[in-house]
PASESE-977466 format. One record per residue (C-alpha): x, y, z; residue in one letter. Coordinates in Angstrom, 1 decimal. Example, Ala and Ser with C-alpha at 12.3 -4.5 7.8 and 13.67 -1.06 7.14 Angstrom:
BEGIN
        x        y        z   mivo
     12.3     -4.5      7.8      A
     13.7     -1.1      7.1      S
END
This chain:
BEGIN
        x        y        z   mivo
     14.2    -69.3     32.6      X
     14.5    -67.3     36.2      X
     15.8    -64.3     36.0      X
     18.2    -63.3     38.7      X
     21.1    -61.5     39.2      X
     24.4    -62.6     37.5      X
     26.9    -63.5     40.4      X
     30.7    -62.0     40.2      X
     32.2    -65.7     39.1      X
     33.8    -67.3     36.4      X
     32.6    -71.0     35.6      X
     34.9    -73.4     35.1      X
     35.5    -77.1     34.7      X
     37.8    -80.3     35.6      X
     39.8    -83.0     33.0      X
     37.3    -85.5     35.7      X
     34.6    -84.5     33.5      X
     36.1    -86.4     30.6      X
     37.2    -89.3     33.1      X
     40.4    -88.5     34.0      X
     40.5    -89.0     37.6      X
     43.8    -92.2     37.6      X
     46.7    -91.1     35.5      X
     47.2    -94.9     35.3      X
     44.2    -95.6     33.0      X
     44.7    -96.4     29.9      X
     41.9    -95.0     28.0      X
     42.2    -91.7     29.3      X
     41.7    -88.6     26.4      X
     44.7    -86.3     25.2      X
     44.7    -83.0     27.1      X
     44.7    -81.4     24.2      X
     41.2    -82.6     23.4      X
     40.2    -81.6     27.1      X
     41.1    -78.2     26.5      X
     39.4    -77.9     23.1      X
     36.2    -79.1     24.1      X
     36.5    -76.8     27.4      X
     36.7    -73.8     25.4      X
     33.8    -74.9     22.7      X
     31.5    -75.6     25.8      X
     32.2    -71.9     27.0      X
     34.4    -72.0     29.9      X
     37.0    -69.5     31.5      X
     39.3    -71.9     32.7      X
     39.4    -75.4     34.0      X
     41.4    -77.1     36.2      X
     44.9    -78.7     35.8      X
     43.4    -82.6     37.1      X
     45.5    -85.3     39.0      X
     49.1    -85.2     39.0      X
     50.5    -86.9     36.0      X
     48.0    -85.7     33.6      X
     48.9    -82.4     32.2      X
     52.8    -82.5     31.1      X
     54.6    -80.0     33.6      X
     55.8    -77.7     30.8      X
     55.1    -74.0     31.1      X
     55.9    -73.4     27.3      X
     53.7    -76.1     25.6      X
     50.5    -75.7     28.5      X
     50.7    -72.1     28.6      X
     50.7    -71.7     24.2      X
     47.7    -74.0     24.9      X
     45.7    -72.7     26.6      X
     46.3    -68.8     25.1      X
     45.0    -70.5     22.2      X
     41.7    -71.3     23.6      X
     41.5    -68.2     25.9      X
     41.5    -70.4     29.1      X
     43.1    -70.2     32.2      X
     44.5    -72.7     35.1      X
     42.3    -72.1     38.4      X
     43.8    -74.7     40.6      X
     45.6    -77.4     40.9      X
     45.4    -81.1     43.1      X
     46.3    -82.9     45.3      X
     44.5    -86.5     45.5      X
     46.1    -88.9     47.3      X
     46.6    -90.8     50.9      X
     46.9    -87.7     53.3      X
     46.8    -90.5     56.0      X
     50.2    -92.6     55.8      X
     53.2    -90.2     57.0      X
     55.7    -92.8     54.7      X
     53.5    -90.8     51.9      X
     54.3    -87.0     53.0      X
     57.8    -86.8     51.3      X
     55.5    -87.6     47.6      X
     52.9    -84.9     48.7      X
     55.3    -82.4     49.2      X
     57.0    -83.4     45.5      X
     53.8    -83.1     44.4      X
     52.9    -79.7     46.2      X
     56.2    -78.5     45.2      X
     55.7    -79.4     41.4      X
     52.4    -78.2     41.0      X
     52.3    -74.9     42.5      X
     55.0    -74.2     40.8      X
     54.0    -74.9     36.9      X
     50.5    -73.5     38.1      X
     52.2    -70.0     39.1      X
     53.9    -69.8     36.0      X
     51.2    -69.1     34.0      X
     49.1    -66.8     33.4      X
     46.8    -66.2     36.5      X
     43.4    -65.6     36.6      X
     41.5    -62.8     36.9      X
     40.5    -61.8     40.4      X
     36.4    -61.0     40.9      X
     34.6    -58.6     43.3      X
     33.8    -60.6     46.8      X
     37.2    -63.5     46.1      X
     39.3    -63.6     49.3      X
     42.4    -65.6     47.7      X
     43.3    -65.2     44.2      X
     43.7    -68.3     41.7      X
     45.0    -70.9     41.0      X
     44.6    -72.7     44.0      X
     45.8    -76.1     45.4      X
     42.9    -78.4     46.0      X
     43.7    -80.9     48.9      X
     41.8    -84.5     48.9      X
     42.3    -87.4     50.5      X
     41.7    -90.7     48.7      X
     43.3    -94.5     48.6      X
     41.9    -96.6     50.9      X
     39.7    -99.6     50.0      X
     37.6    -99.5     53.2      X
     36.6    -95.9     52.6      X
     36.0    -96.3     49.0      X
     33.6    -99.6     49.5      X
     31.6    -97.2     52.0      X
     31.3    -93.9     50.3      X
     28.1    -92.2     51.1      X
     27.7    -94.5     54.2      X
     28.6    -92.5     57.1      X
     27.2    -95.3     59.4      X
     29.2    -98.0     57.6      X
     32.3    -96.3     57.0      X
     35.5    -96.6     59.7      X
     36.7    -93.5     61.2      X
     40.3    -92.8     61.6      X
     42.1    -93.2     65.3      X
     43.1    -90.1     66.9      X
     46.8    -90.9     66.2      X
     46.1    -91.5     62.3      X
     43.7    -88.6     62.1      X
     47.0    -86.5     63.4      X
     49.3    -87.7     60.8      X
     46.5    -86.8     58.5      X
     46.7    -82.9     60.0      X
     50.2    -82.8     59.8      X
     50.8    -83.4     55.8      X
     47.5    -81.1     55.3      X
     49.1    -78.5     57.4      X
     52.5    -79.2     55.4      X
     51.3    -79.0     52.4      X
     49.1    -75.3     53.1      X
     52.3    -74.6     54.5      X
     54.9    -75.0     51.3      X
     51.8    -73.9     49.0      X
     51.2    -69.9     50.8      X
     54.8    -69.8     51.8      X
     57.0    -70.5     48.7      X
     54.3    -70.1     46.1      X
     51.8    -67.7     47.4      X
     48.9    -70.6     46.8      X
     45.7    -70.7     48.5      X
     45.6    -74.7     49.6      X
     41.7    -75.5     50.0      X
     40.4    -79.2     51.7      X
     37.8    -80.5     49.9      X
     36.0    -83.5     51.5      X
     35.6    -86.1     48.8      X
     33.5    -89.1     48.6      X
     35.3    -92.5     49.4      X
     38.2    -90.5     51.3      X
     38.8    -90.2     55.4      X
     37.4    -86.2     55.3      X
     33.8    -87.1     53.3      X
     30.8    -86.8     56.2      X
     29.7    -84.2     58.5      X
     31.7    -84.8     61.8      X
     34.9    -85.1     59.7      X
     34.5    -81.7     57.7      X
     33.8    -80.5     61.1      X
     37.2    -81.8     62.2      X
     39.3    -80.6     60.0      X
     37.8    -77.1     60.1      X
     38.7    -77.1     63.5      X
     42.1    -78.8     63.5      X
     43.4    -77.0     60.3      X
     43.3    -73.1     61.0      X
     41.8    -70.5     58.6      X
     45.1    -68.8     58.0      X
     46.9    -71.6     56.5      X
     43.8    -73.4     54.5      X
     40.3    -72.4     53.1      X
     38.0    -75.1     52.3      X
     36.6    -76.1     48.5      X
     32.9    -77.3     49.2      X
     31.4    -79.7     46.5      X
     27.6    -79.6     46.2      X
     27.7    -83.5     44.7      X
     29.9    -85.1     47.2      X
     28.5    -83.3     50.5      X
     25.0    -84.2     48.9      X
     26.2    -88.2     48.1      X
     27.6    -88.0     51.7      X
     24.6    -87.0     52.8      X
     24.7    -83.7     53.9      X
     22.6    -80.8     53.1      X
     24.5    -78.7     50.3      X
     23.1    -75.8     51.1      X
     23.0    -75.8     54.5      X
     26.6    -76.8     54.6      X
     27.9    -74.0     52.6      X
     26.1    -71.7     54.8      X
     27.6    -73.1     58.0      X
     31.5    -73.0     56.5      X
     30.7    -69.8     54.6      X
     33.5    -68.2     56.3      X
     35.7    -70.5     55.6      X
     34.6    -71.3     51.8      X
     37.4    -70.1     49.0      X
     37.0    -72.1     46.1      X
     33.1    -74.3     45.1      X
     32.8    -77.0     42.7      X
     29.1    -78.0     41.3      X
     28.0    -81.1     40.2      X
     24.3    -83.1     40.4      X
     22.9    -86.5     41.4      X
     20.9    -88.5     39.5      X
     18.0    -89.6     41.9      X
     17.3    -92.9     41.0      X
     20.9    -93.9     40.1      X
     22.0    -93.1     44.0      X
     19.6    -94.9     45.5      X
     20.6    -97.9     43.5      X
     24.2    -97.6     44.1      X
     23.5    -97.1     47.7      X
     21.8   -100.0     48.2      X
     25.2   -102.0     46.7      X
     28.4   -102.9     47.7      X
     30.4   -100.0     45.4      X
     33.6    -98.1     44.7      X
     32.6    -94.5     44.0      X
     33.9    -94.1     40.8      X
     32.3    -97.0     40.1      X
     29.0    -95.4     40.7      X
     30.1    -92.6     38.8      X
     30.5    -94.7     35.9      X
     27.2    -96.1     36.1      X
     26.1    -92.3     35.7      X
     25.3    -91.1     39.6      X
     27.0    -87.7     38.5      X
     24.7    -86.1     36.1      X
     24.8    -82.8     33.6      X
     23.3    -80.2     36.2      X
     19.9    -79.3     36.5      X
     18.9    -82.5     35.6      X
     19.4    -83.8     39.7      X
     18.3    -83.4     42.5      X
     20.5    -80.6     43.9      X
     18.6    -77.6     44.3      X
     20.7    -74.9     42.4      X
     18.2    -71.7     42.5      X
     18.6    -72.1     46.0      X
     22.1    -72.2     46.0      X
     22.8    -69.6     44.3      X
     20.7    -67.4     46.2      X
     22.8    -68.5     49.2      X
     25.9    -67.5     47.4      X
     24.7    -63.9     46.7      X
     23.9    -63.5     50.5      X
     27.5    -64.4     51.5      X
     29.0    -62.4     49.2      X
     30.8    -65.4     47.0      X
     33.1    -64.5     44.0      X
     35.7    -66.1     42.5      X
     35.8    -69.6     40.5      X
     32.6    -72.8     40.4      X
     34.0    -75.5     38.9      X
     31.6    -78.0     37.3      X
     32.3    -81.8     37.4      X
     31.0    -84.8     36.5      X
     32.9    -87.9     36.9      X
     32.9    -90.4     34.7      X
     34.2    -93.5     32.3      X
     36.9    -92.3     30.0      X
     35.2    -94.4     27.4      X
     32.4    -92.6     28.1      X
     34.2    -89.3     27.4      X
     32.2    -88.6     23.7      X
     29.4    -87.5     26.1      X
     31.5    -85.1     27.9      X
     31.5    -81.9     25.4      X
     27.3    -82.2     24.9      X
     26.9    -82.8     28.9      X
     29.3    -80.3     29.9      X
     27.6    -77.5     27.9      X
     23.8    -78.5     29.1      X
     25.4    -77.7     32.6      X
     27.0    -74.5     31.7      X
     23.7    -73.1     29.8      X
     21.6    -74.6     32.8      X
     23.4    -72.6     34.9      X
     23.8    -69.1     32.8      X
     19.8    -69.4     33.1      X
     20.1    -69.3     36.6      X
     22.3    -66.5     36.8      X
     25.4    -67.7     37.6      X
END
């Protein structure tokens, strides 16, 4: 074991660790198990997961998770942020889910966090071109300058309704398979979406499947980083999914996300990176997924969390 100095964070995890990533799929695990097998594995808090998931019911949510001493860090937002037909249903959704999130009991606030939780994750996803080329910057079609604006507009709308009504930090997080996934494009939307309206949420496993350097890239947006999720890649699994035509979750369910410290991502270094910028506040592990691979979750989920206790965080 290293020994190294604890960071000021609370780790936390994601329903996408037990599959739960389309509302629509049918063999998707009660959130009541979700919750239960959060708290066993030693968490502070998870996340609420895709819209649709969690019933909206401040009663029945909050009694659960009191039980388990668990808290709601954010909440998301994963759909098309491209199509402007699709803004009126991002704004429901923003409504709707900042609200429920607000009316429970908020986390606690930690030494070096610049927004307090929950906050209101932004990804773009739902589009079969971008999904086919995930991890593929060369392969995968950028978006015209007229669709990359519409894009702006409902990210900027949502930030908007989330600080101004609800008092909810909204933080982009590129995502593998959507239009904000490789290096230009996070460098885009840095740019074109101003600090004062949205922080970013880095995720070591997708910058690292889209080929950037996690590390590296969290030092570069440091300024600008609110909210981190962890996860690890499974060397020899990428490679092999790479070299196919593949959805992402696809490749997830052949096991490319893997319990961390048992990837490639180099975590010691990370966290030393984190203690030099000062980061506190909320990691959130995930791993996607199968559903019906879920009976894994509880065991993988707590290798992660003791993996990274040992290295201090």
């Amino acid at each position: 074991m290293l020994s190294l100095e604890t960071l000021p964070v609370t780790v936390t995890c994601a329903p996408c660790c037990w599959g739960v990533d389309d509302v629509r799929n049918p063999h998707l695990p009660p959130w009541e198990r979700v919750l239960d097998e959060a708290a066993a594995a030693g968490f502070g808090g998870l996340e609420l997961g895709p819209y649709g998931y969690m019933p909206l019911d401040v009663s029945r949510v909050g009694a659960a998770l009191d039980a388990r001493s668990l808290r709601i860090v954010a909440g998301t937002i994963f759909d098309d942020l491209v199509d402007p037909a699709n803004r009126e249903n991002l704004l429901r959704q923003t409504d709707e889910i900042c609200a429920f999130v607000t009316a429970l009991p908020r986390p606690r606030s930690h030494p070096g966090q610049r927004y307090p939780a929950p906050y209101l994750t932004v990804m773009d996803w739902g589009h079969d071109e971008r999904d086919y080329a995930a991890g593929h910057s060369g392969r995968a079609p950028r978006l015209d300058p007229a669709a990359w604006a519409d894009m702006v507009s409902s990210i900027r709308a949502i930030a908007a309704l989330a600080r101004d009504r609800y008092g909810v930090r909204a933080v982009i997080h590129p995502h593998a398979g959507g239009y904000i996934e490789f290096a230009d494009e996070l460098d885009r939307i840095a740019s074109d979406v101003s600090p004062d309206l949205a922080g970013l949420c880095l995720d070591t496993g997708h910058m690292d499947y889209s080929g950037m350097d996690p590390v590296e890239t969290i030092r570069t947006y440091a300024d600008r980083l609110d909210y981190i999720h962890f996860k690890d890649i499974d060397a020899a699994k990428y490679a092999d999914v790479m070299s196919r035509r593949i959805r992402f979750f696809e490749a997830c369910a052949e096991g490319v996300m893997c319990p961390i410290g048992r990837g490639r991502i180099d975590y010691p270094a990370i966290h030393r990176l984190l203690g030099e910028i000062g980061y506190g506040g909320f990691i959130t592990i995930e791993q996607e997924r199968d559903p019906r691979n879920a009976g894994g979750s509880l065991a993988d989920l707590t290798a992660s969390r003791d993996f990274l206790r040992a290295q201090g965080f």
